[in-house]
PyMOL commands that place a pseudoatom at each C-alpha (Angstrom):
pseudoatom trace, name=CA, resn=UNK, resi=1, chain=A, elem=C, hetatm=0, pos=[-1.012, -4.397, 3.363]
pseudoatom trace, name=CA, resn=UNK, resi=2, chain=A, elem=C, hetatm=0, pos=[-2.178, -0.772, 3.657]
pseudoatom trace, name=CA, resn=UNK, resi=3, chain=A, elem=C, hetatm=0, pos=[-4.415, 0.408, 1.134]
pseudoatom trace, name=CA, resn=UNK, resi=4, chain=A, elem=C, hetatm=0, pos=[-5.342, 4.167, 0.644]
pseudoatom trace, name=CA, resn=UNK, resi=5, chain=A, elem=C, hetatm=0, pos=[-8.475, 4.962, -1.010]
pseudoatom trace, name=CA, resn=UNK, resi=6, chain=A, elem=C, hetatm=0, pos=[-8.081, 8.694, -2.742]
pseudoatom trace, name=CA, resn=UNK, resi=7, chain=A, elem=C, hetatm=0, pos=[-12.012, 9.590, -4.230]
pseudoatom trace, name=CA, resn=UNK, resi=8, chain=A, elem=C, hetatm=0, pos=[-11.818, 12.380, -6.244]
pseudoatom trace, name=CA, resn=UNK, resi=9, chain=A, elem=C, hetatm=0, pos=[-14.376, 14.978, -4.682]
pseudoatom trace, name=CA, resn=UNK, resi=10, chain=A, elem=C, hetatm=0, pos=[-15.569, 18.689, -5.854]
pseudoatom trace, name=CA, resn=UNK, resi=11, chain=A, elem=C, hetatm=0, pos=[-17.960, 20.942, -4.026]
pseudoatom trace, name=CA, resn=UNK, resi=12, chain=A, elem=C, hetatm=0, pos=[-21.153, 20.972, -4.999]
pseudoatom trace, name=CA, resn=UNK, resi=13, chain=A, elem=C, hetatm=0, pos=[-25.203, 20.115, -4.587]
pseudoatom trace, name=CA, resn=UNK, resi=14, chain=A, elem=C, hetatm=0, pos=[-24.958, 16.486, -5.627]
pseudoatom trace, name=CA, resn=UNK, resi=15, chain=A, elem=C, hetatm=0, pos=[-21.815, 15.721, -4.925]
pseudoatom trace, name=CA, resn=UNK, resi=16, chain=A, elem=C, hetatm=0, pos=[-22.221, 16.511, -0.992]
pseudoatom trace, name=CA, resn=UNK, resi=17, chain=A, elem=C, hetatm=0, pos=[-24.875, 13.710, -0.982]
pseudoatom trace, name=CA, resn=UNK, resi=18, chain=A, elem=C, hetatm=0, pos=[-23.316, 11.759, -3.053]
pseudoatom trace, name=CA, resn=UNK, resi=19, chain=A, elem=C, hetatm=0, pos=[-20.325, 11.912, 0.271]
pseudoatom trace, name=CA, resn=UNK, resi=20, chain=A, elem=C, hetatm=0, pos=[-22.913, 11.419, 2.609]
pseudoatom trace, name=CA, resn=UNK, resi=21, chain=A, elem=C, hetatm=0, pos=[-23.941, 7.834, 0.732]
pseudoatom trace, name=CA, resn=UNK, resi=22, chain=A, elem=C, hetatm=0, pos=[-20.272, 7.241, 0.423]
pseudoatom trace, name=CA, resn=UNK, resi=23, chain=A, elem=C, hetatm=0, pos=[-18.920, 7.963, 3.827]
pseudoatom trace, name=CA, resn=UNK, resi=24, chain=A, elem=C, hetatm=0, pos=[-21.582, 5.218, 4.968]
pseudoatom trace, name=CA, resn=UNK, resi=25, chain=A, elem=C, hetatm=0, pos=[-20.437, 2.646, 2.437]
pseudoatom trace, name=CA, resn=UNK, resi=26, chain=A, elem=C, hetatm=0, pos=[-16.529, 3.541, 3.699]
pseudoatom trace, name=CA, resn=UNK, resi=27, chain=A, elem=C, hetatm=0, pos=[-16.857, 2.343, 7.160]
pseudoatom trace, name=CA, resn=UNK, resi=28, chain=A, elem=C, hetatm=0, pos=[-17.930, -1.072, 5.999]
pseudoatom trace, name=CA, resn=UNK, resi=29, chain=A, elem=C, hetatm=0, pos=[-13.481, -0.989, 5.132]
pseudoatom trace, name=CA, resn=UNK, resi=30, chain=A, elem=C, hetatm=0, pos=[-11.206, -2.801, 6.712]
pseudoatom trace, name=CA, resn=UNK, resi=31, chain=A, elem=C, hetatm=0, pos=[-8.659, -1.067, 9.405]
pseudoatom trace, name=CA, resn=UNK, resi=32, chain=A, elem=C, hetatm=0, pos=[-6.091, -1.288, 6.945]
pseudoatom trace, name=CA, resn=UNK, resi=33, chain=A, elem=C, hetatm=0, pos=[-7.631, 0.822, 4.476]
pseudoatom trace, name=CA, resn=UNK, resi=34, chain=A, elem=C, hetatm=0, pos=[-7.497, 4.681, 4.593]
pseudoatom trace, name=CA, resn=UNK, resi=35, chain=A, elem=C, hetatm=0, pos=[-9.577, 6.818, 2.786]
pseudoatom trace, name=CA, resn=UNK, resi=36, chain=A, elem=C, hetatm=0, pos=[-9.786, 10.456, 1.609]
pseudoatom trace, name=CA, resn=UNK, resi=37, chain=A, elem=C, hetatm=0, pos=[-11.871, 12.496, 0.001]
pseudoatom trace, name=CA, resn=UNK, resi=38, chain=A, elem=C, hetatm=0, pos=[-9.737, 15.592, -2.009]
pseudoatom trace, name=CA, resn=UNK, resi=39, chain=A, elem=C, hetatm=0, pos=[-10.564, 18.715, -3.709]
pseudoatom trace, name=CA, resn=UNK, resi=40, chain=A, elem=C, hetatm=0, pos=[-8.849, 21.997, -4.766]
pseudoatom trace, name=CA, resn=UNK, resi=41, chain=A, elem=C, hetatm=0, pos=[-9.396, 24.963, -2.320]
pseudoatom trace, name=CA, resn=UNK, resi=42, chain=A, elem=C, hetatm=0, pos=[-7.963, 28.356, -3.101]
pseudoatom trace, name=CA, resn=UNK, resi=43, chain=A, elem=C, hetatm=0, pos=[-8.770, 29.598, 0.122]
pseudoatom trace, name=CA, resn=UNK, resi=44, chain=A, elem=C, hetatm=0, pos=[-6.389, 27.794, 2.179]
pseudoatom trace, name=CA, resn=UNK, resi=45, chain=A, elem=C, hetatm=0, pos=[-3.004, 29.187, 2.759]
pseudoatom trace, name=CA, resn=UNK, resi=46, chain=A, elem=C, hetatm=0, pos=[-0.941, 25.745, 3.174]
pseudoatom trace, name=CA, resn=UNK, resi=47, chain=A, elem=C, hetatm=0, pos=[-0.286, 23.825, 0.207]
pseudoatom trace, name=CA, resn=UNK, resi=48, chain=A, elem=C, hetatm=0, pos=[-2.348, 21.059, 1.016]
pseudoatom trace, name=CA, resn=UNK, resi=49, chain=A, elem=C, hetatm=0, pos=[-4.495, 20.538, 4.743]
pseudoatom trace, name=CA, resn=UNK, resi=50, chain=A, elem=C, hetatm=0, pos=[-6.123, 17.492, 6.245]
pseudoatom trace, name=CA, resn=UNK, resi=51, chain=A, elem=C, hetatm=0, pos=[-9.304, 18.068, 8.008]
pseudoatom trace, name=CA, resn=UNK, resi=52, chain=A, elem=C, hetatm=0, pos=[-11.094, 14.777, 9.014]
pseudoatom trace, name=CA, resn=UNK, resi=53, chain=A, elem=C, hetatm=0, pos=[-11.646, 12.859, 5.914]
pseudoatom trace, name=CA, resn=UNK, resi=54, chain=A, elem=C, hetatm=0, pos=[-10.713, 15.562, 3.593]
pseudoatom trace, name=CA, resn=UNK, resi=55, chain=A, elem=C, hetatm=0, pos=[-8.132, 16.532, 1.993]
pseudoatom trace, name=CA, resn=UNK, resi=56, chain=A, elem=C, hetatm=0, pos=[-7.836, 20.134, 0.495]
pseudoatom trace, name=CA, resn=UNK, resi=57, chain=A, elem=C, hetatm=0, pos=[-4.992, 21.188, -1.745]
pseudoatom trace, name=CA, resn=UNK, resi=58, chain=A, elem=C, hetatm=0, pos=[-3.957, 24.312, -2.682]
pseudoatom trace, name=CA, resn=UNK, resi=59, chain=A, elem=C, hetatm=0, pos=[-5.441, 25.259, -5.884]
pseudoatom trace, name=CA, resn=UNK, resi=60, chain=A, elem=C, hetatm=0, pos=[-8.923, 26.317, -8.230]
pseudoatom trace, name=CA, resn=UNK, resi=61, chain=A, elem=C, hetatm=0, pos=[-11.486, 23.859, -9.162]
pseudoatom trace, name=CA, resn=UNK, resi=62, chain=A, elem=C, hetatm=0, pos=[-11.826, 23.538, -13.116]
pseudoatom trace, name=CA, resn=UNK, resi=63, chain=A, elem=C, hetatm=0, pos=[-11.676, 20.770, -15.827]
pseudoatom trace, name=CA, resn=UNK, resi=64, chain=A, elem=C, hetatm=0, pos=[-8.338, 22.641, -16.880]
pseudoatom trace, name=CA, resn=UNK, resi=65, chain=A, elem=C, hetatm=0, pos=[-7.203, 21.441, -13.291]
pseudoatom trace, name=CA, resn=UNK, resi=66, chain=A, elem=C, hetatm=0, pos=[-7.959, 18.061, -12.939]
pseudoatom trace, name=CA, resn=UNK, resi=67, chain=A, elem=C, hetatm=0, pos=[-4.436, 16.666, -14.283]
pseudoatom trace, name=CA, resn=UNK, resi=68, chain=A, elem=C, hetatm=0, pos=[-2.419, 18.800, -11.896]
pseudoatom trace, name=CA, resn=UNK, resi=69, chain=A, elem=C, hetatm=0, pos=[-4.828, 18.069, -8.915]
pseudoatom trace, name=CA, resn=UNK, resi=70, chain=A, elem=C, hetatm=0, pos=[-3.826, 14.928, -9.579]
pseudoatom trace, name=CA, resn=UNK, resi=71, chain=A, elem=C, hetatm=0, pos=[-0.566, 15.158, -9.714]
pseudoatom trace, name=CA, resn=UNK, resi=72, chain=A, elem=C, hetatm=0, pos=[-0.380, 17.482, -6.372]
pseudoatom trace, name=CA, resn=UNK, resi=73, chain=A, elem=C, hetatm=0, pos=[-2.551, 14.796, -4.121]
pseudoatom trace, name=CA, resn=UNK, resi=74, chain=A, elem=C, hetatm=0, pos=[-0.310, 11.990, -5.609]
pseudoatom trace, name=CA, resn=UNK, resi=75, chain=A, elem=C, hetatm=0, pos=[2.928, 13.881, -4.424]
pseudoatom trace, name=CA, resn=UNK, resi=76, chain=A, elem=C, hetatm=0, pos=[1.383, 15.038, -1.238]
pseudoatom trace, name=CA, resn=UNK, resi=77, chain=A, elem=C, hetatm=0, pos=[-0.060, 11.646, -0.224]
pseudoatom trace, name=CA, resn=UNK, resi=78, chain=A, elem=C, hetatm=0, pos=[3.380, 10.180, -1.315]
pseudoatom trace, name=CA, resn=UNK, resi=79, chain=A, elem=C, hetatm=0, pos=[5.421, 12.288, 1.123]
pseudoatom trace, name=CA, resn=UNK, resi=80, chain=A, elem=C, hetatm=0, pos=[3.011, 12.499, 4.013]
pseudoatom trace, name=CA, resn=UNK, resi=81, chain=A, elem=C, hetatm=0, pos=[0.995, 9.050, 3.999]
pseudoatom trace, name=CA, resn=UNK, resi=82, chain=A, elem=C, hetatm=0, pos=[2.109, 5.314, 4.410]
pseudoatom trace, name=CA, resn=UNK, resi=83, chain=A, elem=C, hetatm=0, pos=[0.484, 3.066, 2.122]
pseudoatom trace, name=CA, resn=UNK, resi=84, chain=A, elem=C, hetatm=0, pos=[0.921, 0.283, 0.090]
pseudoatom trace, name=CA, resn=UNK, resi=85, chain=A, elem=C, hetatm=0, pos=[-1.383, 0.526, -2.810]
pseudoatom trace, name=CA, resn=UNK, resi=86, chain=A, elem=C, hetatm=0, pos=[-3.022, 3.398, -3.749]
pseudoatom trace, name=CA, resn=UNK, resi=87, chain=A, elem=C, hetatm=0, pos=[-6.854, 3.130, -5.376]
pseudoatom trace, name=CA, resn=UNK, resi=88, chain=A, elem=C, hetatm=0, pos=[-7.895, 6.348, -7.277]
pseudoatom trace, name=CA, resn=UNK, resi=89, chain=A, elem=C, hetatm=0, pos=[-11.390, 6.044, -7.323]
pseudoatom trace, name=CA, resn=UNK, resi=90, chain=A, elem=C, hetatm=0, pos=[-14.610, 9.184, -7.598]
pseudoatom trace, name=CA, resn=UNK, resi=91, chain=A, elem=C, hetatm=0, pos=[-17.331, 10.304, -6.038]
pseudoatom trace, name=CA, resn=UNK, resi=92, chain=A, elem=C, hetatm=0, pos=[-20.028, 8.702, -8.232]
pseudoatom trace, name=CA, resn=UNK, resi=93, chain=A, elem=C, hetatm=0, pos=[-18.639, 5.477, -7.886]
pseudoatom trace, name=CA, resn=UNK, resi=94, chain=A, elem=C, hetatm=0, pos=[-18.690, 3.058, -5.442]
pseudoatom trace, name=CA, resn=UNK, resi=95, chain=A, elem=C, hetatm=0, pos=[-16.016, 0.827, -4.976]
pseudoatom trace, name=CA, resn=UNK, resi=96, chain=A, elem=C, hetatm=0, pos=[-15.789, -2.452, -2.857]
pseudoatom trace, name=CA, resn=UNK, resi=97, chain=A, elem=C, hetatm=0, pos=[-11.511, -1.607, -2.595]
pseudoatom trace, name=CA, resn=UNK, resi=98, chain=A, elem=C, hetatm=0, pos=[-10.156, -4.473, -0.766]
pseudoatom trace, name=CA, resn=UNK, resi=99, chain=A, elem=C, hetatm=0, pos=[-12.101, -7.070, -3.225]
pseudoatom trace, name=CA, resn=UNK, resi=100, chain=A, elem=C, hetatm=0, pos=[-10.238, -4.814, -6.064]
pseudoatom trace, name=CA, resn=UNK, resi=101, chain=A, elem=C, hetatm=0, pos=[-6.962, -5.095, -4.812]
pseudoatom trace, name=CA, resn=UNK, resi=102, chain=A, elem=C, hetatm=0, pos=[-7.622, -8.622, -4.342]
pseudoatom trace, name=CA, resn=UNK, resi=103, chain=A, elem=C, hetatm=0, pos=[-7.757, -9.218, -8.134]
pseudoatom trace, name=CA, resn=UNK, resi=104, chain=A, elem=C, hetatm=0, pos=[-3.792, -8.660, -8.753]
pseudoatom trace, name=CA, resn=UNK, resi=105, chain=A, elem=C, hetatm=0, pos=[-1.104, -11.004, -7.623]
pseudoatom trace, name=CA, resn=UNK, resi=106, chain=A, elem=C, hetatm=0, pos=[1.545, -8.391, -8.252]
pseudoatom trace, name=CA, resn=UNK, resi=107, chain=A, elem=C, hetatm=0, pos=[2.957, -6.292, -5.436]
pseudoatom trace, name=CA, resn=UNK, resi=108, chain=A, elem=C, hetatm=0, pos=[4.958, -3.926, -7.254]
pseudoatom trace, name=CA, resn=UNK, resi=109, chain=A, elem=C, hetatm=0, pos=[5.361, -2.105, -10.709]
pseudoatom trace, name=CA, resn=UNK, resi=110, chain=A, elem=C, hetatm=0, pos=[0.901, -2.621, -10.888]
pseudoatom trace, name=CA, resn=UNK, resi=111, chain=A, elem=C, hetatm=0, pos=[-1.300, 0.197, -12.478]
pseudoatom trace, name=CA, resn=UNK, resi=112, chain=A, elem=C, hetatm=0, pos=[-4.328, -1.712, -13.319]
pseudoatom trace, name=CA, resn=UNK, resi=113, chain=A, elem=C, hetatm=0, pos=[-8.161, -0.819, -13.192]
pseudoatom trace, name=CA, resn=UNK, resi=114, chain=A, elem=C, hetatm=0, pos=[-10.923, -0.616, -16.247]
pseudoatom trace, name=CA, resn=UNK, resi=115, chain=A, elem=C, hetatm=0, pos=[-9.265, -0.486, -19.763]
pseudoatom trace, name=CA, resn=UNK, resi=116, chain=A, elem=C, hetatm=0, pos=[-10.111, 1.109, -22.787]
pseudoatom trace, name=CA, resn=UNK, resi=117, chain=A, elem=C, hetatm=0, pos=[-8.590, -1.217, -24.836]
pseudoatom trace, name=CA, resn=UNK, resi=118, chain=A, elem=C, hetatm=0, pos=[-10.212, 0.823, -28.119]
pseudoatom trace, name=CA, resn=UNK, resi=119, chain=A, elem=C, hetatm=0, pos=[-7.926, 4.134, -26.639]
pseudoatom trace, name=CA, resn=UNK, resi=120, chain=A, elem=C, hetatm=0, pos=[-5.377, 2.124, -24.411]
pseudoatom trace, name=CA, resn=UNK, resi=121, chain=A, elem=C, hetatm=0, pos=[-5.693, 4.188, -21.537]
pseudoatom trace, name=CA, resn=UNK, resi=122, chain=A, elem=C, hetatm=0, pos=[-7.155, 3.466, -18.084]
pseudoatom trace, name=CA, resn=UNK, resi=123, chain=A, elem=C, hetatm=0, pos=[-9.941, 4.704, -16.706]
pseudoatom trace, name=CA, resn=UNK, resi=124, chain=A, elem=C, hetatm=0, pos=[-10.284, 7.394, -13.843]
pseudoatom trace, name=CA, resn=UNK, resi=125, chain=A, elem=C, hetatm=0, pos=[-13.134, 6.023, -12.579]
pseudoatom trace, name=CA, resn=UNK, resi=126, chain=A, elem=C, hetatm=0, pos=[-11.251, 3.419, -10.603]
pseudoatom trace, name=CA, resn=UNK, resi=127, chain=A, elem=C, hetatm=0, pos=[-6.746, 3.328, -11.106]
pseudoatom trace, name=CA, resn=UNK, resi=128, chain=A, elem=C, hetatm=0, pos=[-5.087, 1.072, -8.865]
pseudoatom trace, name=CA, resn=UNK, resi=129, chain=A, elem=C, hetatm=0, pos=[-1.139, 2.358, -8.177]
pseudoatom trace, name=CA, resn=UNK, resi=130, chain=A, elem=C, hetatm=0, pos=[1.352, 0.450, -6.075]
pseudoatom trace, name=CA, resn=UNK, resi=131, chain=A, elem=C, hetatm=0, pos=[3.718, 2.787, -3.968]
pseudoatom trace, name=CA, resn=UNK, resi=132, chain=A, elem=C, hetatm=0, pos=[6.552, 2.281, -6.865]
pseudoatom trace, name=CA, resn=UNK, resi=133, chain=A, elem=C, hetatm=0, pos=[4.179, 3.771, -9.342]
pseudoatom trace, name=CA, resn=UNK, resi=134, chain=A, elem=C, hetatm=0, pos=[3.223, 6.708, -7.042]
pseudoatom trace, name=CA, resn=UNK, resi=135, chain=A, elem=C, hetatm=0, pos=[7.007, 7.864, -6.740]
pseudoatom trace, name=CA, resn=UNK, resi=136, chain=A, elem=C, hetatm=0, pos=[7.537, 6.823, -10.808]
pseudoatom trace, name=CA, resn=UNK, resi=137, chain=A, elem=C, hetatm=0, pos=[4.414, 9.164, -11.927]
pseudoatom trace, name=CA, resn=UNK, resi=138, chain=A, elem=C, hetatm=0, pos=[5.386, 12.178, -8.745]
pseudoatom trace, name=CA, resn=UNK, resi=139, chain=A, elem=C, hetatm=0, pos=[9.113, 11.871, -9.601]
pseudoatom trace, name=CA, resn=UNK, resi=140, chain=A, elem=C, hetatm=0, pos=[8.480, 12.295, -13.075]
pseudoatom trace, name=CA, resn=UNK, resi=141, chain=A, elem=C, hetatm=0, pos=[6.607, 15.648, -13.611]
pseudoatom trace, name=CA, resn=UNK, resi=142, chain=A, elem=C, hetatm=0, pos=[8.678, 16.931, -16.141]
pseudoatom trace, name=CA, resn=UNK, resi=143, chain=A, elem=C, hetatm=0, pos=[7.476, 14.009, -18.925]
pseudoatom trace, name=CA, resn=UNK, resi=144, chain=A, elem=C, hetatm=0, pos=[3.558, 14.528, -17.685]
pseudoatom trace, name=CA, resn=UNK, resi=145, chain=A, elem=C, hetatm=0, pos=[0.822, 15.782, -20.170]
pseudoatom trace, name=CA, resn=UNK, resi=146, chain=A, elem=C, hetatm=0, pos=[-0.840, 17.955, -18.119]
pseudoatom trace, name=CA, resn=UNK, resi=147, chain=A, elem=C, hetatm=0, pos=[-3.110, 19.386, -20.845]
pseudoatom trace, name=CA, resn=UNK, resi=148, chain=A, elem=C, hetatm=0, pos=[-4.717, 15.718, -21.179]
pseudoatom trace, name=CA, resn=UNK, resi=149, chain=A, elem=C, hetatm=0, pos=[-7.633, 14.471, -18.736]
pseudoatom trace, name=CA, resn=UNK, resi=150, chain=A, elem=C, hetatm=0, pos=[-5.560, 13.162, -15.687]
pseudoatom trace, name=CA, resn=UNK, resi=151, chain=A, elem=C, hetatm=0, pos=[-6.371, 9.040, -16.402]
pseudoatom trace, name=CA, resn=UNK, resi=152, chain=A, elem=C, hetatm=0, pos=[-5.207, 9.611, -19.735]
pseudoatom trace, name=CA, resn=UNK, resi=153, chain=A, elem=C, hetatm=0, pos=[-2.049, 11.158, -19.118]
pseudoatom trace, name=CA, resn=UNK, resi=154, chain=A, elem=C, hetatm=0, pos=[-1.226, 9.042, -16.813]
pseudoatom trace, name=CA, resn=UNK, resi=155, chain=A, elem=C, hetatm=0, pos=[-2.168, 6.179, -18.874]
pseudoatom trace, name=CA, resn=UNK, resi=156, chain=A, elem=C, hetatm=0, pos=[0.422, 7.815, -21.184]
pseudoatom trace, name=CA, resn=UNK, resi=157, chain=A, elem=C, hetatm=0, pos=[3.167, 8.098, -19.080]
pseudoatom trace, name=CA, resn=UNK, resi=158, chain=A, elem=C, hetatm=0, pos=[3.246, 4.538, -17.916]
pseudoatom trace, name=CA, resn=UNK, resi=159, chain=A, elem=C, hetatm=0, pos=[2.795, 3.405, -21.709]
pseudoatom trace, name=CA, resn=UNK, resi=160, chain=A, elem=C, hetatm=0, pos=[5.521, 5.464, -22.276]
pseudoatom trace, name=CA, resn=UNK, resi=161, chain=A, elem=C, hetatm=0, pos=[7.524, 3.752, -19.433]
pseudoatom trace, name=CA, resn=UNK, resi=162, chain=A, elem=C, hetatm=0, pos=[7.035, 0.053, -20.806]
pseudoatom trace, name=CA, resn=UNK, resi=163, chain=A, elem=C, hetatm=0, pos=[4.819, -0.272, -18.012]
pseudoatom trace, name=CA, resn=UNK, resi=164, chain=A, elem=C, hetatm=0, pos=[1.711, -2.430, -18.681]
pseudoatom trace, name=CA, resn=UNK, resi=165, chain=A, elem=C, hetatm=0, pos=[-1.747, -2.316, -17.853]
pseudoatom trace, name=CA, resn=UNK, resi=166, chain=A, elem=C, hetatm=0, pos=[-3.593, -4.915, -16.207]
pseudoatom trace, name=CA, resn=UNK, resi=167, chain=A, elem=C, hetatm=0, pos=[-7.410, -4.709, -16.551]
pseudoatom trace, name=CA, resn=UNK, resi=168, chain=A, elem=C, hetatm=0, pos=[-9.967, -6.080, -14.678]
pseudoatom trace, name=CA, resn=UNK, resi=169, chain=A, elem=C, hetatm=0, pos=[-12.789, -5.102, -16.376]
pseudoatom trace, name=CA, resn=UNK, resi=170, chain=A, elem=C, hetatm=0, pos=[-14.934, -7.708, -15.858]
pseudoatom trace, name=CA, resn=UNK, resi=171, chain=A, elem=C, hetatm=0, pos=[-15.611, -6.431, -12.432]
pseudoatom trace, name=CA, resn=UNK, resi=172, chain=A, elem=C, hetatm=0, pos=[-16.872, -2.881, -13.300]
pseudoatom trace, name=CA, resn=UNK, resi=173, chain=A, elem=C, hetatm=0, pos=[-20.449, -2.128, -13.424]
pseudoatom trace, name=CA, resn=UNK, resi=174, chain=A, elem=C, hetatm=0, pos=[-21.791, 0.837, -15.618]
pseudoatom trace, name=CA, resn=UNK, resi=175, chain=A, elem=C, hetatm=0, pos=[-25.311, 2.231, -14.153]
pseudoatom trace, name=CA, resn=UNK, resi=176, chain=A, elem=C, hetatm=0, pos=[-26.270, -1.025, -12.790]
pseudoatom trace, name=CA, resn=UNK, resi=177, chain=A, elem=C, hetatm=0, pos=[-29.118, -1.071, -9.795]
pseudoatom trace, name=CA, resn=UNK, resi=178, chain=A, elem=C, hetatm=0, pos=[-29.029, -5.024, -8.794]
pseudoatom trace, name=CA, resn=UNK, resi=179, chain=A, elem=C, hetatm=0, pos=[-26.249, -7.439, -6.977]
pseudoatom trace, name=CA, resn=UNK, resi=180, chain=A, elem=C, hetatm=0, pos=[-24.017, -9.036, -8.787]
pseudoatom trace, name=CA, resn=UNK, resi=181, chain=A, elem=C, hetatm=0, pos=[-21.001, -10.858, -7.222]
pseudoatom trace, name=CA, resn=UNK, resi=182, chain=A, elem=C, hetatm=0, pos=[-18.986, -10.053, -9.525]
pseudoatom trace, name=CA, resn=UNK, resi=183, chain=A, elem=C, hetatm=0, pos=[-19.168, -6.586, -9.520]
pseudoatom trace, name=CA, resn=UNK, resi=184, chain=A, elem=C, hetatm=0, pos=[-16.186, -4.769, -7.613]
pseudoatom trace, name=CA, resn=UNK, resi=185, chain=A, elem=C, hetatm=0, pos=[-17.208, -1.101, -8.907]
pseudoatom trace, name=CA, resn=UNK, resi=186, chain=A, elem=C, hetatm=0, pos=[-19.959, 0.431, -9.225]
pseudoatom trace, name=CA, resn=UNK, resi=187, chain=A, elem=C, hetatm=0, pos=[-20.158, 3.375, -11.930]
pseudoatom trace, name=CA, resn=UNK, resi=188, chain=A, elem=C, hetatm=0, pos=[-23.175, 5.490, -11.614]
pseudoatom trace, name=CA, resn=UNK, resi=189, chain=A, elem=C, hetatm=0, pos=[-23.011, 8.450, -14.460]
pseudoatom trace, name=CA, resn=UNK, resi=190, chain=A, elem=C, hetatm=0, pos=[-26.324, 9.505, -15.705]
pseudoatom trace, name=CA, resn=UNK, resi=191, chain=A, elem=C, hetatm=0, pos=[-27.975, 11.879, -17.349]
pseudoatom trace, name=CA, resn=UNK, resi=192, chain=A, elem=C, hetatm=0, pos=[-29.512, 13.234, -14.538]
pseudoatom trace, name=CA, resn=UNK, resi=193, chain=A, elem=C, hetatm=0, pos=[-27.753, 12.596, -11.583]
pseudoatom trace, name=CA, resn=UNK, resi=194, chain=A, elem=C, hetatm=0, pos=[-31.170, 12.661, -8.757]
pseudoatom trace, name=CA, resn=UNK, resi=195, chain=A, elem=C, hetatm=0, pos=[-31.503, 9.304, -10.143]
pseudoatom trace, name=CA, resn=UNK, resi=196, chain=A, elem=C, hetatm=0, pos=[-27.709, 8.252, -9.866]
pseudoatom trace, name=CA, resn=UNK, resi=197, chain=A, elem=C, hetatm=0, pos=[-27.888, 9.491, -5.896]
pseudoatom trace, name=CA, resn=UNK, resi=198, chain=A, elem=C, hetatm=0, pos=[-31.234, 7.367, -5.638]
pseudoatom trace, name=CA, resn=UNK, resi=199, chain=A, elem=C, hetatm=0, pos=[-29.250, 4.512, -7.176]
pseudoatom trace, name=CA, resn=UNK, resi=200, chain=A, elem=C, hetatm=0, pos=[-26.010, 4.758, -5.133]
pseudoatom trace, name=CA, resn=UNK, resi=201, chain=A, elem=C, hetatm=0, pos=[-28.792, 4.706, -1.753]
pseudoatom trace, name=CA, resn=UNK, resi=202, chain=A, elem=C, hetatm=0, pos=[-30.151, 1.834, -3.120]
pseudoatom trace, name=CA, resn=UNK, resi=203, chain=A, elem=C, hetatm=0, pos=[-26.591, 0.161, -3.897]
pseudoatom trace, name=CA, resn=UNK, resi=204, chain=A, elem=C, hetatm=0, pos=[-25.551, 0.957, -0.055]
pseudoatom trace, name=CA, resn=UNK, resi=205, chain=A, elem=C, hetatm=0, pos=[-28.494, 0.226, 1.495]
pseudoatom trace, name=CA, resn=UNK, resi=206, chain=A, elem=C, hetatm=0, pos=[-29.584, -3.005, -0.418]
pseudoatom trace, name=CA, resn=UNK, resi=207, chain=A, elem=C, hetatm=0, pos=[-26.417, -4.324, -1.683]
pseudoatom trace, name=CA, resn=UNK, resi=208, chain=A, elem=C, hetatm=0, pos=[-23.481, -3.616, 0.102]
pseudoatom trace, name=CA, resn=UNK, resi=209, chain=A, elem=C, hetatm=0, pos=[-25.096, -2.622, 4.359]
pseudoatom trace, name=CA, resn=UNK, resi=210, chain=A, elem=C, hetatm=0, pos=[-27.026, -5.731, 4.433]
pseudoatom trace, name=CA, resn=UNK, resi=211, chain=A, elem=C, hetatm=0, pos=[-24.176, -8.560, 3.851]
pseudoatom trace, name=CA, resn=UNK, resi=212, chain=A, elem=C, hetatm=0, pos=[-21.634, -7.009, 7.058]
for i in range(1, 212): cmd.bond("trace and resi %d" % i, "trace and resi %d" % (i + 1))
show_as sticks, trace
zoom trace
């Protein structure tokens, strides 16, 4: 099965480190799982360009933007990479993806990930897509909510669709600094975010580098 591992990226200070930390945690993946890291980049004249492990699409940074970046690296992933399952995941967060994909049985029609069951939508932090869904959400810009944050409208659409969503929540962990085996994702959002790249070092390092 070939996973591929989109972590929603944006230039700046912290968030370089923080794909520093992460680009050491990634090559603990299996072969059959691709990763990316993607942005917006007005400065590039293609719609979208690969450059090692980036990807840059067309387009301006901006809260405003985060539902149609969204939607452009799901349709340009869709018609230029060959996956399986697709796990949407950020840059604060570390995420073990083959032990998430593990967790469903399912192998087509799945969006699954952390629910909110209070707001019944799923998380961004971590959104696990089969291919089917991919096509379903690119296929279907015209009933999108782009003015919404991007998990929530797509949280929407699928709701919409009569297509449920399967949590896993029990194997997300919010700001946590010790091992826990049943912790699949690892959410680091502080207040100050020195401490959540001292956190995410100590995750790597004492966590995740020492059992491969």
């Amino acid at each position: 099965m070939k996973i591929l591992n989109l972590i929603l990226y944006s230039p700046g200070e912290h968030y370089q480190e923080m794909r520093e930390i992460q680009r050491r945690f990634l090559k603990t993946f299996g072969a059959n799982i691709s990763c990316y890291f993607y942005c917006y980049d007005n400065t590039i004249e293609e719609p979208f360009k690969f450059e090692g492990d980036m990807l840059y699409l067309k387009g301006t940074e901006g809260w405003d933007t985060m539902s149609p970046k969204t939607y452009d690296v799901l349709a340009t992933c869709l018609r230029q990479l060959d996956f399986d399952i697709l796990v949407r995941t950020n840059i604060s967060t570390l995420c073990k993806v083959q032990q998430v994909v593990d967790c469903f049985t399912a192998t087509e029609k799945l969006f699954g990930g952390n629910v909110w069951k209070e707001a019944n939508f799923m998380s961004g932090i971590c959104m696990v897509l089969t291919r089917d869904m991919v096509k379903m959400v690119v296929e279907s810009k015209h009933l999108l909510q782009f003015w919404e944050p991007e998990d929530v409208m797509i949280s929407y659409f699928f709701n919409n669709m009569g297509v449920p969503m399967t949590a896993i929540n029990e194997h997300f962990g919010w700001n946590i600094d010790h091992d826990d085996e049943k912790i699949y994702v690892f959410r680091n959002k502080r207040s100050d975010r020195n401490q959540d790249l001292q956190i995410m070092r100590q995750i790597v390092d004492e966590i995740i580098l020492p059992k491969k």
